[in-house]
C-alpha positions in Angstrom: 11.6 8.7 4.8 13.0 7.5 8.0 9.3 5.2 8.2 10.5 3.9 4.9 14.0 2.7 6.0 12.5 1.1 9.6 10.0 -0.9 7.4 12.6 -1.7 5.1 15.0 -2.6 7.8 12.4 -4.6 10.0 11.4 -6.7 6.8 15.0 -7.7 6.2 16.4 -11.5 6.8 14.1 -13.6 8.7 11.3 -11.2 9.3 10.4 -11.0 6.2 9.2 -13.9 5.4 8.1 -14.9 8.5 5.9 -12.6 7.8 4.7 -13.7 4.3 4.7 -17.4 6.6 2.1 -15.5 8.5 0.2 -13.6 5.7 -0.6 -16.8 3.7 -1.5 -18.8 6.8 -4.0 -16.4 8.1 -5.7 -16.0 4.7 -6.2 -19.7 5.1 -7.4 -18.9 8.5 -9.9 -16.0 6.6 -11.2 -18.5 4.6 -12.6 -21.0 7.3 -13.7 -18.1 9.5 -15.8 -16.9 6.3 -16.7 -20.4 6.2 -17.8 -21.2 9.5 -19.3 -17.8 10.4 -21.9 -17.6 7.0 -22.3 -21.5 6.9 -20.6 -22.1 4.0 -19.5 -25.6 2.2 -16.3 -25.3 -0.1 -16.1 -26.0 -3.2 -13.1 -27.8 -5.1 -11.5 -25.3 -6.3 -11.5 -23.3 -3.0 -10.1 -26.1 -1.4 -7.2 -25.8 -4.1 -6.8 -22.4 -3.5 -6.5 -22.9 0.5 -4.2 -25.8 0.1 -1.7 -23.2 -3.1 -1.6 -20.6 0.2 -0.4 -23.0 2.7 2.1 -24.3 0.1 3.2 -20.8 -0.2 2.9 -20.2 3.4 5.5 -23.3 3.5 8.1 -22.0 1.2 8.5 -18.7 2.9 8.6 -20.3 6.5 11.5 -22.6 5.1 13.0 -19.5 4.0 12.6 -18.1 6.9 15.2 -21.1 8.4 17.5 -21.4 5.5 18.0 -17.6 5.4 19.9 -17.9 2.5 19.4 -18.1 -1.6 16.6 -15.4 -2.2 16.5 -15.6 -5.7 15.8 -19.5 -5.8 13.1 -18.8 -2.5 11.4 -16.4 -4.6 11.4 -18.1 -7.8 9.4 -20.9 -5.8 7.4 -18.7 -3.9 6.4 -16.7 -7.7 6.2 -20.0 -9.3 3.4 -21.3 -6.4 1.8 -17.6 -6.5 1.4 -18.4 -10.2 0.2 -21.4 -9.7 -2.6 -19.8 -6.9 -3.2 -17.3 -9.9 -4.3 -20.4 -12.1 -6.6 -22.0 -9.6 -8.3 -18.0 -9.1 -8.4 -17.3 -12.4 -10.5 -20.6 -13.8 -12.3 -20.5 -10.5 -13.8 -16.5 -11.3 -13.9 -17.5 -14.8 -16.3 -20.5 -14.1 -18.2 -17.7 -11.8 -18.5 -15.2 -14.4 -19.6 -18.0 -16.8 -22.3 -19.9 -14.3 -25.1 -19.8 -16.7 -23.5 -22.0 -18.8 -22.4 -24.2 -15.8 -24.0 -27.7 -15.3 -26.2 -26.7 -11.8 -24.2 -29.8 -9.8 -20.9 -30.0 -8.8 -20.4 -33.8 -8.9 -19.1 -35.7 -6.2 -17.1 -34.4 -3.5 -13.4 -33.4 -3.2 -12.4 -36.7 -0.9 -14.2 -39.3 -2.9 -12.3 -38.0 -6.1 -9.3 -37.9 -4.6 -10.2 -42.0 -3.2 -12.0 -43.1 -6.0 -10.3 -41.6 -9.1 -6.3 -41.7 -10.2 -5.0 -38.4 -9.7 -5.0 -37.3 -13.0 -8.4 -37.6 -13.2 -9.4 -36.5 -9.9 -7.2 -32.9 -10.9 -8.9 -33.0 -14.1 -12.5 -33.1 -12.2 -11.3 -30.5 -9.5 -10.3 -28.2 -12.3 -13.4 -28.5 -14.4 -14.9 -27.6 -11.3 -18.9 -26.8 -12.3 -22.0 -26.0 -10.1 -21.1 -24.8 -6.5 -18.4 -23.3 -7.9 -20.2 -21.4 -9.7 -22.3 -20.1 -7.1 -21.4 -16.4 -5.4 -22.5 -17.2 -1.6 -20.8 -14.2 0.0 -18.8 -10.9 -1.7 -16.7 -8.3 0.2 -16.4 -4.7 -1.2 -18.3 -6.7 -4.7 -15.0 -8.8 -4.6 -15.9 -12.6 -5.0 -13.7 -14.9 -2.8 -11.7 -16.3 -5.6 -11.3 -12.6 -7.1 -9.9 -11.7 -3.3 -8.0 -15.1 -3.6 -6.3 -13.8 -6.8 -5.3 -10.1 -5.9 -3.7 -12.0 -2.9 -1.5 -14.3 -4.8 -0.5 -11.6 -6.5 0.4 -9.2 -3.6 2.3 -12.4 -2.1 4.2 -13.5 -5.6 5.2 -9.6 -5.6 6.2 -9.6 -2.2 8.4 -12.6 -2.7 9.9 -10.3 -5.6 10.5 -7.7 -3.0 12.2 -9.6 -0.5 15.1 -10.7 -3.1 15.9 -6.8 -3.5 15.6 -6.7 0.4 18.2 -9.9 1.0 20.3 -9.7 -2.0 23.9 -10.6 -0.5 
């Protein structure tokens, strides 16, 4: 019990979500270890995923400074875990469904992004077809956007802890 109340204590205030700072930084950092270390190119959506984390990394490291409102921190940090849980979810969903998936995945995430107004270029990223249907590397049988999604979901319910933690 008294393990309990020290983790409960240490994770109060600041700490906290410093910590969830941390957490969705290094996934980022996971990601292009993975990467780099199997030689591996990134599809769209990944990149969506990476860039949702870093978001989410943001809004608990301004929480972290401002210290204050937990409900409306945490109702940004679940809305952005929600919107990671999005991106995940189509991104497993066009893996589990690659055989009906068109074998190329079109041009690259930059050129959309130059070439294309932004609501098409989203609307390309989120079709997302091809590489991202390939499985190029699996931990434990998970699929990097199925470990992407348990992970916004462990950090949407850890901004949901943290409110019960700082509630003033």
């Amino acid at each position: 019990m008294m393990k309990i109340q020290t983790i409960t204590k240490f994770l109060q205030g600041r700490t906290g979500y410093l910590l969830g700072f941390v957490a969705s930084f290094g996934l980022v950092g996971l990601a292009l270890w993975i990467q780099t270390r199997f030689n591996l190119d990134p599809c769209p959506l990944c990149i969506t995923q990476r860039i949702v984390f870093m978001v989410l990394g943001v809004c608990f490291l301004v929480a972290a400074i401002v210290n204050r409102y937990p409900r409306f921190f945490a109702g940004v940090q679940v809305l952005t875990a929600l919107v990671g849980i999005g991106w995940a979810s189509r991104h497993w969903w066009i893996q589990a469904h690659k055989e009906t998936m068109i074998a190329d995945c079109g041009v690259g995430f930059d050129y959309m992004f130059e070439n294309f107004p932004l609501k098409k270029a989203l609307s390309l990223v989120f079709k997302g077809t091809g590489d991202c249907a390939a499985i190029d590397w699996t931990f434990l049988g998970l699929t990097i956007p199925q470990m992407a999604l348990i992970a916004f979901v462990g950090l949407g319910g850890y901004a949901v802890y943290l409110v019960k933690l700082n509630q003033k």
